[in-house]
N, C-alpha and C positions, 0 to 999 in steps of 0.2 A: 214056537218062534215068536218073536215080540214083534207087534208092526213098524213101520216105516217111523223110526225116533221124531222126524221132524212134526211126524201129529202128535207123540207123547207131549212133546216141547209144547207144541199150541194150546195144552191141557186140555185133550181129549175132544178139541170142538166136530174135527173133521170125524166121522167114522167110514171102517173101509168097507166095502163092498154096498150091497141094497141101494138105499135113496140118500148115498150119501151127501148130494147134493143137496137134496132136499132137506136133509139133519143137519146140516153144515149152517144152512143159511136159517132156517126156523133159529136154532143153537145162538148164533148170530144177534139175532133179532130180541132173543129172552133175555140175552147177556145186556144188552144198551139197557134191556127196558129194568131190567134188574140192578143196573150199576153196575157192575161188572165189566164192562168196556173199558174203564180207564186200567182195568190191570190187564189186558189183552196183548200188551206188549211185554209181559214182566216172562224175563228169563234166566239161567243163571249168567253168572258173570266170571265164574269159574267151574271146571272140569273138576274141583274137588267141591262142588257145593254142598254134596249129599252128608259130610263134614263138618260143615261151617255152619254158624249161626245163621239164622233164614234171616234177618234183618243183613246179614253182611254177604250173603250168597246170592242176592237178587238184584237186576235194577232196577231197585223201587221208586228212584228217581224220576225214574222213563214213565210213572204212573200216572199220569195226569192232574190234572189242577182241584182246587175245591178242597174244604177241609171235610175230614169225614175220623169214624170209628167204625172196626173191624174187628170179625173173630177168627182165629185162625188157629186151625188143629192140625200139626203138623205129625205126619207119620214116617219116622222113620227105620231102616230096619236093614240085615241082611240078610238075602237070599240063601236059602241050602241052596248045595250043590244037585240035589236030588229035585228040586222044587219045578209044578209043570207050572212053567212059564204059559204056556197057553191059556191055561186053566184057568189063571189067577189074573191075565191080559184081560180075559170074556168077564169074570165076576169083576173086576174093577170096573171096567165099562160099565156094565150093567148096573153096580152101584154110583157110579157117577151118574148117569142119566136119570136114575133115580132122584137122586140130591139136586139135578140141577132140573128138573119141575119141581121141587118145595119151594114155597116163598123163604125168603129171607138168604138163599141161594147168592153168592158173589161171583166166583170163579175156584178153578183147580189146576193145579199143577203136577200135572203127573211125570214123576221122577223117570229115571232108565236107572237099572242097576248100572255101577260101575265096574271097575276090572276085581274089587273087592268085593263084587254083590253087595254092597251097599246103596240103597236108595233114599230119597228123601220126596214125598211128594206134600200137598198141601192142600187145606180148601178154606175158604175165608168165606165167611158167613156175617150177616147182621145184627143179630142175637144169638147168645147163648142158648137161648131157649131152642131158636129156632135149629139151628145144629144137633143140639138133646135129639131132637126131633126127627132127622137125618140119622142117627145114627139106629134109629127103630124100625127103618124099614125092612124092606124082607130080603133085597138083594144085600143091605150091609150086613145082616145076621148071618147070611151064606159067606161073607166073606169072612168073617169073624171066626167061623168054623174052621175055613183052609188055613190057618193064622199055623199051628202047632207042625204042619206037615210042611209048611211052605217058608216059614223063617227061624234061620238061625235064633235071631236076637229081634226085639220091636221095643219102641219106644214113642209114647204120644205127648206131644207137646201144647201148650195151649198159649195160645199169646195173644194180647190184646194188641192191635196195631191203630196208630193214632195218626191224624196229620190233622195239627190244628190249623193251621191256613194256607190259602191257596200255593205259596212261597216256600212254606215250613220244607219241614224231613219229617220222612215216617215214625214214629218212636215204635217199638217195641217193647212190651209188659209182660211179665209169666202173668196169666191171669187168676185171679180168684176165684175156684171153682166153689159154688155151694153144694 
């Protein structure tokens, strides 16, 4: 069973059960100090977003002021009918929490399957490199493995996301992977 959607929405800050509190507000604290707080508001804008281009599925507007550059590796996919949800809840967790003590860490968005078991979630990172980096740990290599049992279809996106001044709009770039 998948927990309470409104913490998937938050991208994973609250965790349920233990010291949630205490994760919650540490989570909290590493995100401002990381940058990461101006996308703390970013949700979708549509029930079919897991569909839509992540530049048109979001209110990237609501993102706060200051120009900046961003990386972002979007994963999306659908769910088997046979897939343990539970299973794949705890490794996601657990790879995010991972990813988010690495430096160069932004924010995530973790998707809900929809009525198509289709998802879309996201993590925006500072460098490329530093992402590379993220995806070598040991909780994302466990989850790499449930990949063949657990989704029909996957597919990884890379976009370079831009806001050149405080005023601007986000642009959105397939980026140049080396």
């Amino acid at each position: 069973m998948i927990p309470d959607p409104t913490l998937a929405i938050r991208g994973g800050l609250v965790s349920q059960g233990g010291n949630s509190f205490c994760e919650f507000w540490y989570h909290v604290v590493m995100v401002e100090i990381l940058g990461g707080y101006r996308f703390s508001r970013l949700a979708p804008i549509s029930n079919d977003y897991a569909s839509l281009p992540v530049s048109e599925a979001f209110n990237w507007s609501d993102c706060g002021e200051g120009a900046g550059e961003w990386c972002l590796i979007a994963f999306r996919s659908v769910l088997r009918e046979s897939a343990d949800e539970t299973r794949l809840w705890e490794q996601d967790e657990q790879a995010f929490e991972e990813a988010a003590a690495l430096p160069g860490f932004v924010h995530y968005f973790r998707g809900l399957p929809n009525e198509h078991r289709e998802c879309l979630s996201f993590c925006l990172w500072e460098s490329w490199a530093q992402a590379r980096a993220s995806a070598r740990g040991p909780a994302h290599a466990v989850a790499i493995e449930l990949v063949p049992d657990t989704f029909e279809s996957f597919q990884l996106e890379f976009l370079t996301v831009r806001k050149s001044s405080s005023i601007g709009s986000f642009e959105f770039t397939p980026a140049v992977r080396n």
